[in-house]
C-alpha positions in Angstrom: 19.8 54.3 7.3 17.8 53.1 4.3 18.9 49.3 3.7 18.6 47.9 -0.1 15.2 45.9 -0.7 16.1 41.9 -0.2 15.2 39.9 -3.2 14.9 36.1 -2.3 17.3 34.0 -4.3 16.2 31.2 -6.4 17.3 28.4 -3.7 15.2 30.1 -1.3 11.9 30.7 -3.9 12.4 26.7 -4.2 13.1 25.5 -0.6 9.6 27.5 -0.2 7.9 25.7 -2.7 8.8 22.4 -1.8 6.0 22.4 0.6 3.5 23.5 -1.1 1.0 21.6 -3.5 2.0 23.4 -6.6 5.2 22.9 -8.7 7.8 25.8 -9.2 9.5 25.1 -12.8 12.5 26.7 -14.4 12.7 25.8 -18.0 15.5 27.0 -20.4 14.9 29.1 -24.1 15.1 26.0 -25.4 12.3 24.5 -23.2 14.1 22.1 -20.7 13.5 21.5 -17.3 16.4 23.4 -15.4 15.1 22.7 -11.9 11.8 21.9 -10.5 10.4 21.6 -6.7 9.5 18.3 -4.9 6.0 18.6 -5.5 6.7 17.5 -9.4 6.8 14.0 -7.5 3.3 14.5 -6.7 1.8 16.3 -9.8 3.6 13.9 -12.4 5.5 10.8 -10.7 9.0 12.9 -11.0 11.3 13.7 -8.8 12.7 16.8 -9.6 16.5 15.4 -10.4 14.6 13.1 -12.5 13.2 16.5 -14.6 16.4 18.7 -15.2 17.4 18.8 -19.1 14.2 17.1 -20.0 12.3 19.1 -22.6 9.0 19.7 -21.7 7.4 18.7 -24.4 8.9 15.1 -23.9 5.4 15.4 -21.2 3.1 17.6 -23.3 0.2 15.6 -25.0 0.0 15.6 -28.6 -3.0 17.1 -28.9 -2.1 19.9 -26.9 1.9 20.3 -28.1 1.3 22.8 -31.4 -0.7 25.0 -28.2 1.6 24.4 -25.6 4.9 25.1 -28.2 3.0 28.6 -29.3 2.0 29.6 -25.3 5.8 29.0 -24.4 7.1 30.9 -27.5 4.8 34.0 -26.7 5.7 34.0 -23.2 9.9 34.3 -24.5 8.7 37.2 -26.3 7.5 38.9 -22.6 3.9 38.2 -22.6 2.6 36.7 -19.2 1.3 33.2 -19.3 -1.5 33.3 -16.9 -3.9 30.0 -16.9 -2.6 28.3 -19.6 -4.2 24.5 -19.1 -2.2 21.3 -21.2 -2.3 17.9 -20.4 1.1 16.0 -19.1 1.8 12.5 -19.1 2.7 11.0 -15.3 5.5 8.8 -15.2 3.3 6.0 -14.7 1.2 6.7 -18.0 -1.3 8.2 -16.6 -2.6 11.5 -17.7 -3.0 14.7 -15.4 -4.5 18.4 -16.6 -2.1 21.3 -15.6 -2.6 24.8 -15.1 0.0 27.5 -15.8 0.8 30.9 -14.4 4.7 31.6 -15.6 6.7 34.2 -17.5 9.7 35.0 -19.2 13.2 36.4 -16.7 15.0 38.3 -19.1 18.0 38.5 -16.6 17.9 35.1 -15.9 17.0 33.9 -19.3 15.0 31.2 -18.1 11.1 30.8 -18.1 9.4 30.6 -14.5 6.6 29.0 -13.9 3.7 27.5 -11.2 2.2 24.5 -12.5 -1.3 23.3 -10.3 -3.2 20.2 -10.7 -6.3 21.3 -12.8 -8.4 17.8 -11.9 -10.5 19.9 -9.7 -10.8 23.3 -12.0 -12.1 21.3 -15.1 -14.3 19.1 -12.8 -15.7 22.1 -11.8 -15.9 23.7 -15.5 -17.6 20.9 -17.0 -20.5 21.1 -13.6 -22.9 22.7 -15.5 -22.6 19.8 -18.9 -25.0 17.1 -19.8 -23.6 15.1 -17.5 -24.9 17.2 -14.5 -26.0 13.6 -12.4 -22.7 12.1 -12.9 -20.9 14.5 -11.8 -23.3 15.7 -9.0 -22.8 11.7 -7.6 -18.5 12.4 -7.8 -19.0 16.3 -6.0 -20.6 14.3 -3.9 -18.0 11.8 -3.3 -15.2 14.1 -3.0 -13.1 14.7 0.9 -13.4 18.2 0.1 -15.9 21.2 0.2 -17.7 21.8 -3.5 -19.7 24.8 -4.0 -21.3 26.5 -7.2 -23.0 29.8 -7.3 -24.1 32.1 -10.2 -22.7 35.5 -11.4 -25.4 36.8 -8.6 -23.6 34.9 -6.0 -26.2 32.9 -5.2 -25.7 29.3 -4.3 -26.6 26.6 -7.4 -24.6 23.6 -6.1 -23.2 22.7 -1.8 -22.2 19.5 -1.5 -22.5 17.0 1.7 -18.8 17.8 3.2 -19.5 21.6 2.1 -22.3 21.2 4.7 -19.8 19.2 7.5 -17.0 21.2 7.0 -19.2 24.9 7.2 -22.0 23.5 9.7 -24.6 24.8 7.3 -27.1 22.7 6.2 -27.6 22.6 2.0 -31.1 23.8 2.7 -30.7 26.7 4.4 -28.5 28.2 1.4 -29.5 26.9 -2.2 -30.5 29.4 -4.3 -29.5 32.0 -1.8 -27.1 34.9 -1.8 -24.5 33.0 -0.1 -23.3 36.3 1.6 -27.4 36.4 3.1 -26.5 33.1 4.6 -24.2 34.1 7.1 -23.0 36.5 9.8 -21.4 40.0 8.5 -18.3 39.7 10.1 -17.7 36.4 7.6 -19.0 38.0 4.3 -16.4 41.2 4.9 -13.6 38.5 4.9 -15.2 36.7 1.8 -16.5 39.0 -0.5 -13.9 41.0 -1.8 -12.1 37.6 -3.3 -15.1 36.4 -4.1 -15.6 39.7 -6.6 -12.3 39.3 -7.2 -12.8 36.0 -8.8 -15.7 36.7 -10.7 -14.3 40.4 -11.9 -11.0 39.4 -13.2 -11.7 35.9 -14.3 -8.4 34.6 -12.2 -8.5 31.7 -9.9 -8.3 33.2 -5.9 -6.8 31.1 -2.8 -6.5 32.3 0.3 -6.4 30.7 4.0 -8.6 32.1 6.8 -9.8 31.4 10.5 -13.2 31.4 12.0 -12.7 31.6 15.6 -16.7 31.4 16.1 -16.4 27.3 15.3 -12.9 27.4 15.4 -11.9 25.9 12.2 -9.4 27.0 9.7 -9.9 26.8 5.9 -7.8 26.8 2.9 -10.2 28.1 -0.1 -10.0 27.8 -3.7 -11.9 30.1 -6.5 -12.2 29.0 -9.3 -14.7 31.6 -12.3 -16.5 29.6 -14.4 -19.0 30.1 -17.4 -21.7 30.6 -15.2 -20.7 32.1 -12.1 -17.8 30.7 -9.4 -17.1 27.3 -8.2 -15.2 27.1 -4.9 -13.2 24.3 -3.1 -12.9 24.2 0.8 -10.7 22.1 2.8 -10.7 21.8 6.4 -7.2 22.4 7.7 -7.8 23.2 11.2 -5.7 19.9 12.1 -2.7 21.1 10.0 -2.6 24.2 11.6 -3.1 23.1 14.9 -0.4 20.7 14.6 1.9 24.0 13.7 0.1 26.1 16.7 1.2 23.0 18.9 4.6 22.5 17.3 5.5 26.5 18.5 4.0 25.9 21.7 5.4 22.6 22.3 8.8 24.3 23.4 6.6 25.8 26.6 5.8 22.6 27.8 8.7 20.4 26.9 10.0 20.8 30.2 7.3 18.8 31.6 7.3 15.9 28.9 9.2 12.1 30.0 10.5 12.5 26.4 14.1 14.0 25.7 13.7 17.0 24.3 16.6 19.6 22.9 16.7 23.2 20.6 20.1 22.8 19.2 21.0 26.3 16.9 22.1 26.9 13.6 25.4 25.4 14.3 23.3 22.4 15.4 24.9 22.8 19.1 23.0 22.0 21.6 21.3 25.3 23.6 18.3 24.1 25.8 17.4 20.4 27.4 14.4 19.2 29.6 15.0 17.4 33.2 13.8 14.5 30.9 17.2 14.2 28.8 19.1 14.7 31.8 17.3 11.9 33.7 17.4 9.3 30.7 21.0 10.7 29.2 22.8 11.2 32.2 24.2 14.4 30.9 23.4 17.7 33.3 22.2 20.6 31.6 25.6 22.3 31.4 27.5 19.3 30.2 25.1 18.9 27.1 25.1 23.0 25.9 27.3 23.8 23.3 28.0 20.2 22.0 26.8 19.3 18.5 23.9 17.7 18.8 24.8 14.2 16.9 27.6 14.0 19.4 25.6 13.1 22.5 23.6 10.2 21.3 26.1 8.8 19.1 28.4 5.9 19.8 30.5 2.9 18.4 27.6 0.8 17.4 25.5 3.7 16.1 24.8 3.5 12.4 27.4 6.0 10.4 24.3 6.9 7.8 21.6 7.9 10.5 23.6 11.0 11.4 24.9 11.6 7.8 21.2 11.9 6.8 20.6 13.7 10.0 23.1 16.4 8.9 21.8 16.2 5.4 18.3 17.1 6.3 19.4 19.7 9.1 21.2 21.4 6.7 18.7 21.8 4.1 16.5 22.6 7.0 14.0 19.8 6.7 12.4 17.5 9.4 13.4 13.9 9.5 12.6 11.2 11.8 15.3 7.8 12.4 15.8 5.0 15.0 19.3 5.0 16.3 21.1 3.0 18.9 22.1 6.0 21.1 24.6 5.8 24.2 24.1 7.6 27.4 26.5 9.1 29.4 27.5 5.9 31.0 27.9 4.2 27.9 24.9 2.0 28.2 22.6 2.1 25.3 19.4 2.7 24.7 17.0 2.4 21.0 15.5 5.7 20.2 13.1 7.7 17.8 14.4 10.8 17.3 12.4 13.8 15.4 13.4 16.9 14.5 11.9 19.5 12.8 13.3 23.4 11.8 11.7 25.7 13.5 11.0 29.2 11.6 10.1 32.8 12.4 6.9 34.6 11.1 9.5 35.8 8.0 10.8 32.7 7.0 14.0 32.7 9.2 15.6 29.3 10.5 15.5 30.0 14.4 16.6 26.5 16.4 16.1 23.2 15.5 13.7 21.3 18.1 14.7 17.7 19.0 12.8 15.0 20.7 13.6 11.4 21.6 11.8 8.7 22.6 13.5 5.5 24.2 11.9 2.7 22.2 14.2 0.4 23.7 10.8 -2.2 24.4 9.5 -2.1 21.3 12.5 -3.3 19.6 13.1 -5.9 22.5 9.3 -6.9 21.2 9.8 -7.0 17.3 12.8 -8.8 17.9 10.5 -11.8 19.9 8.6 -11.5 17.2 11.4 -11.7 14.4 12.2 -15.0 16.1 9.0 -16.1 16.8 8.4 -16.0 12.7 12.2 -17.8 11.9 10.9 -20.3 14.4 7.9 -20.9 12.7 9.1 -20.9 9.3 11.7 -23.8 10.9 8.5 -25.5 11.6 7.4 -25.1 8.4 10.5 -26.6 6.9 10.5 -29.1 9.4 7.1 -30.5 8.2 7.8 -30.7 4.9 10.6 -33.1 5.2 8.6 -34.5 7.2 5.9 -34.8 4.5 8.9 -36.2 1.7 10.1 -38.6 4.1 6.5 -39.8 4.6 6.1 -39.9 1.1 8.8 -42.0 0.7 8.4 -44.3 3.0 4.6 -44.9 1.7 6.2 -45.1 -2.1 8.8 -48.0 -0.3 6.2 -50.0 1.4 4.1 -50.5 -1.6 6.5 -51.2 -4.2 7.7 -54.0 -1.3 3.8 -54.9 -0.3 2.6 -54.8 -3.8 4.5 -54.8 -6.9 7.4 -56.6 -5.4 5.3 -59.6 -3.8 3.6 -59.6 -7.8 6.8 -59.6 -9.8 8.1 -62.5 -7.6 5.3 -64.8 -8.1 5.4 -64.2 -11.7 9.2 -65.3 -11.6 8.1 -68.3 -10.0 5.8 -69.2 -12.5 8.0 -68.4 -15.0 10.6 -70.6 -13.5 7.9 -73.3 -13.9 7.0 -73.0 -17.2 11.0 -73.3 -17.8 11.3 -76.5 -15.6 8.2 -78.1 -17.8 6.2 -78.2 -14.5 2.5 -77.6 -14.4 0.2 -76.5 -17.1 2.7 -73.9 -19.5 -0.4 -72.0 -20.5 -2.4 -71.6 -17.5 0.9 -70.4 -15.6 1.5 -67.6 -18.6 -1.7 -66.2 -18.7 -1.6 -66.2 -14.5 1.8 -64.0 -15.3 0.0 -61.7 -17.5 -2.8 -61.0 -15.5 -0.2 -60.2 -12.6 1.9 -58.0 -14.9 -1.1 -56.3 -15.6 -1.9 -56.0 -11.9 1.9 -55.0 -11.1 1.3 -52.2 -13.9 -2.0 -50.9 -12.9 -0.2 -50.7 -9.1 2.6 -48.9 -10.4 0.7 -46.5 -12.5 -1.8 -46.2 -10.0 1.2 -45.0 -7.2 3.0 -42.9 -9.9 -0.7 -40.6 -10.5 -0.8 -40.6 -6.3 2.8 -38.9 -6.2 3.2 -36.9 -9.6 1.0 -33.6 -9.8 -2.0 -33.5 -12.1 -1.4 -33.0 -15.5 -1.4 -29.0 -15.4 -0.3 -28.7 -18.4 -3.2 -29.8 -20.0 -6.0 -29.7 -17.6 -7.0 -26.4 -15.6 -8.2 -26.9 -12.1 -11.5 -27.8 -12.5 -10.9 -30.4 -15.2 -8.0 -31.6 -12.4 -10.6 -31.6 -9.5 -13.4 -33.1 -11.5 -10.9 -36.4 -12.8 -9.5 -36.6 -9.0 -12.8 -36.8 -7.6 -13.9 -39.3 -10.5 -11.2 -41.5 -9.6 -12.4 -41.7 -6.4 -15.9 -41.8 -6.6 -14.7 -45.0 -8.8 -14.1 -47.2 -5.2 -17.8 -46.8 -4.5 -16.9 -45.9 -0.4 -18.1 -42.5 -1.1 -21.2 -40.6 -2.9 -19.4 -37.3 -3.7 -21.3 -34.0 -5.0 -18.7 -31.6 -6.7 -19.9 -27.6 -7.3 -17.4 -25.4 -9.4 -19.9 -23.2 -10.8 -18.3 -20.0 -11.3 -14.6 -21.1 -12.0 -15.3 -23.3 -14.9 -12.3 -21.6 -17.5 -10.2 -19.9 -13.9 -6.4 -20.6 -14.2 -4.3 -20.4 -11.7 -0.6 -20.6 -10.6 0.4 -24.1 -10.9 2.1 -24.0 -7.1 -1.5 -22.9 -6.1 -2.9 -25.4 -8.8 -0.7 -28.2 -7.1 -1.9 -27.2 -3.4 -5.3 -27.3 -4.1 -4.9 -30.7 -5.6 -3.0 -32.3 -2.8 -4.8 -30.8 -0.1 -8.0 -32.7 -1.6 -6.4 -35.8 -2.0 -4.5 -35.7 1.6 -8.1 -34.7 3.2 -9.6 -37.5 0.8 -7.5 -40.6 2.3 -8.2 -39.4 6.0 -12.3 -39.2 4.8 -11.7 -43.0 3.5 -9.5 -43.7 6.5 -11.1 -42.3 9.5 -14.2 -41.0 9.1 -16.6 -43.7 8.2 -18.8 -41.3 6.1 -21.1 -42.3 3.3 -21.7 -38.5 1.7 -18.9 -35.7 0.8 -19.9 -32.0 -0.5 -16.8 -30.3 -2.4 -17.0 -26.6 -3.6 -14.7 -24.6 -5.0 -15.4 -21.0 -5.9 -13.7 -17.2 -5.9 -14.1 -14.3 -4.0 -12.5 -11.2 -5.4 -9.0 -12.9 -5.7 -9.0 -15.7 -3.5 -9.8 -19.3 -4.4 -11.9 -20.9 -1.5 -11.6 -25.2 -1.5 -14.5 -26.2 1.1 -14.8 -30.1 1.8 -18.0 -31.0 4.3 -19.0 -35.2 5.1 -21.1 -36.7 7.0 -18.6 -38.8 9.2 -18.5 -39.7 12.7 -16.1 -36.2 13.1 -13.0 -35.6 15.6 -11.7 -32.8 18.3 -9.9 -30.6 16.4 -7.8 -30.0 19.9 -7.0 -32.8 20.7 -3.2 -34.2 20.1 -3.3 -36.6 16.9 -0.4 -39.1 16.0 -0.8 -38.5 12.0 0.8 -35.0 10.8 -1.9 -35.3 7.9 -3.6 -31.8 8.9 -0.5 -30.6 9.7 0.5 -31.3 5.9 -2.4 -29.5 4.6 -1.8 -26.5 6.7 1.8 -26.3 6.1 1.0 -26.9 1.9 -1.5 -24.0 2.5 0.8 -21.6 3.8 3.4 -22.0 1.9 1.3 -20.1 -0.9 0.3 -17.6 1.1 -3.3 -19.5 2.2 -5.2 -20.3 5.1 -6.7 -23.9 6.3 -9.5 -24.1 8.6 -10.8 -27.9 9.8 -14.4 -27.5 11.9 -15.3 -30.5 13.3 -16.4 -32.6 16.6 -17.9 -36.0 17.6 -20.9 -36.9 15.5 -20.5 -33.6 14.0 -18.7 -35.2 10.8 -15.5 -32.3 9.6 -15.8 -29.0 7.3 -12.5 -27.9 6.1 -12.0 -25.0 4.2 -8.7 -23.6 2.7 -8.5 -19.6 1.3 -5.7 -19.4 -1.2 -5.0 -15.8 -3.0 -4.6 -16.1 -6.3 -3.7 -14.7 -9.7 -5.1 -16.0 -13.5 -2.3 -17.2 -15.4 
């Protein structure tokens, strides 16, 4: 019986592409996307819904759109279009070379078309430029095997990974015939594409196996000017991964993992001893039900198993976390894969399943999820603490101070209205005390407001904090900012900095009993780095103190993302060092 040849619709053409590198385009007479496969996400930052009924030219380079317009109007007329090379513009701006191989479907009235990254072709065009050391140093650089070789076939360029991924040392083949360089049986698989290559000036790719290292390789051919350049990449992982993945239903049997081949109806036809033993379904109970149906339950999420279905039906794996129910009704947490399985044609077999009960891990990042809302409780806690503190402080010496001031100027006052005492000697006495109640109050007022940001960056800030110090005479201070003379910063990180120094500053005059103090402040890549050393009589860092000052400084550190560090032990004075990231404003 002779059966009518099968011609692959255009669904299936694109659900074959969407796993390969290289983009499958449709584009309209008029030159609109009509559909496009998922590797346009890759090539050009698109999604492929994102590309339908957008002209291409809206992508084309402007330079290269009178070309590109004349190439696609040719190719209506029938011609082939056969390594045409534009540049497109990303969706992030960038810019990326394409090459195209396409042609015009008079039936179908549409243009079809591959589009490849060319990055690697015109790396390996321009090889041979003035710029031969440059781009010998980025050959050299690349994750992939880069060899050059003349119209003779012998070897001009084989870069280091060329040499990892073949096992043969550069030596042993520059300026050789490359086909001299290595067993027979390897140049009768070779050759021919390489001829091919050269003879018909068309790029060549092709996949191949040698089982005397055991390594698979996917191989690009590119002819150039002088010769051919080739790319190799080592994919014996990828297709071990599929070699397992088909032999993986052999041996399921003997994994602790559930494992299940539901059909094309996505009912269940084969389970382990393993889903048995953790579902509490027998074998017999579980075949024929839909799949979804034996892990799902009240409290399962309605939009795993949509998006299960979803994928199953366009025959793609997926991986989700699901609260599942066994038999019982107890439940467990699992990871469930599943991944289409196909025949050497092409055809959807089974779908293979496996679970894995993840039930601990989730009991773990759920400690840990609390662990962090405790800590950020802590956090809160400590800044009340700090405003309460603050407070307090601000109430003491307005009471202490200013208030003690202001009343003995009333009383003078009160004398100088009574006619008692010497008028003038009691005014002046109030004006000096005014002027000490104002000095206090501006003195507490630069203590609790934030350094003028607005007009000082955060060395200018630094520099008049430590001056104001250095102005009691307790302390010989050296400051070093070399390096971020002009740097502005947030003004939260700006504000940290600041009251980390002064907080750390009162404990030094406080506590430590030092004579000397060594501040630095300078970047690393983008992080500010505050380091404060003296030369006090120093503390145990581990042992329990009844001030919350270090506490502050931590707490004011982390809240911007930072770090604080205090070093210190008897008669070893104290080194503290905060790490902020940052960004210039």
């Amino acid at each position: 019986m002779h059966t009518a040849p099968y011609y692959p619709t255009i669904q299936q053409f694109q659900r074959l592409f969407d796993y390969s590198l290289d983009v499958l385009c449709y584009f309209d007479a008029a030159g609109r996307f009509v559909q496009a496969s998922k590797a346009s996400v890759q090539l050009w930052g698109y999604a492929p819904q994102e590309l339908v009924g957008k002209p291409f030219t809206d992508l084309v380079m402007p330079e290269d759109l009178e070309r590109s317009l004349h190439t696609f109007a040719e190719g209506k007329k029938g011609g082939k279009v056969v390594g045409f090379e534009n540049n497109f513009r990303r969706k992030d701006g960038s810019i990326v070379p394409v090459i195209w191989v396409g042609e015009w479907d008079e039936q179908e009235q549409m243009v079809i078309a591959i589009a490849r990254d060319a990055t690697e072709k015109r790396a390996a065009e321009a090889y041979r430029s003035k710029q031969d050391q440059l781009l010998e140093s980025i050959l050299e650089r690349i994750h992939e095997g880069f060899v050059a070789m003349d119209r003779n076939f012998r070897v001009t360029f084989w870069n280091k990974e060329a040499e990892n991924i073949l096992q043969v040392p550069k030596d042993a083949v520059m300026y050789k015939v490359i086909w001299d360089c290595f067993p027979p049986e390897i140049a009768t698989v070779f050759r021919p594409r390489y001829e091919q290559a050269l003879t018909t000036q068309q790029p060549v790719h092709f996949e191949t196996f040698r089982p005397q290292v055991n390594m698979a390789f996917d191989i690009f051919i590119y002819p150039s000017p002088d010769g051919l350049v080739v790319f190799i990449r080592d994919i014996t992982q990828r297709k071990q991964t599929e070699e397992e993945l088909r032999r993986l239903s052999l041996v399921a049997q003997q994994t602790d993992n559930i494992i299940a081949i539901s059909g094309l109806d996505h009912r269940v036809i084969w389970v382990n001893e393993a889903f048995t033993r953790i579902t509490g379904y027998r074998s017999d109970e579980a075949i024929g039900k839909p799949i979804g149906s034996i892990f799902d339950g009240p409290s399962t999420g309605p939009n795993h198993f949509s998006m299960a279905q979803e994928k199953m039906a366009q025959c793609e794996p997926f991986r989700i976390e699901v609260l599942a129910y066994k038999k019982s009704g107890d439940t467990y947490w699992a990871e469930i894969l599943c991944q289409p399985v196909f025949d050497e044609a092409g055809k959807l077999l089974h779908f293979f399943s496996m679970a894995t009960d993840i039930t601990e891990r989730k009991k773990l990042q759920q400690v840990l999820d609390r662990e962090q809302q405790q800590r950020q409780q802590m956090i809160t806690t400590a800044a009340i603490k700090v405003q309460e503190q603050e407070r307090s402080q601000v109430s003491r010496e307005l009471h202490d101070n200013v208030n003690q001031v202001l009343t003995t100027v009333k009383l003078y006052q009160e004398l100088c209205r009574d006619g008692i005492g010497d008028s003038g000697e009691l005014v002046n006495k109030s004006i000096a005390l005014l002027q000490d109640a104002i000095n206090e109050i501006r003195s507490l007022s630069k203590r609790l407001s934030a350094p003028s940001l607005n007009r000082l960056n955060l060395r200018e800030s630094v520099t008049e904090l430590i001056e104001t110090i250095g102005i009691t005479d307790k302390l010989e201070i050296e400051l070093d900012t070399n390096g971020i003379e002009a740097l502005e910063v947030a003004q939260d990180v700006h504000l940290t900095i600041y009251r980390i120094l002064q907080e750390h500053f009162t404990n030094i005059l406080k506590h430590a009993e030092a004579t000397k103090v060594w501040v630095r402040l300078y970047r690393v890549d983008s992080v500010l780095v505050c380091q404060v050393r003296d030369n006090g009589k120093g503390f145990d860092p581990g042992q329990k103190r009844k001030g919350i000052g270090i506490g502050n400084m931590a707490t004011r550190a982390e809240s911007v993302k930072g770090q604080l560090l205090i070093n210190s032990g008897p008669g070893q004075g104290c080194e503290l060092e905060a790490s902020i990231p940052i960004y210039e404003e």
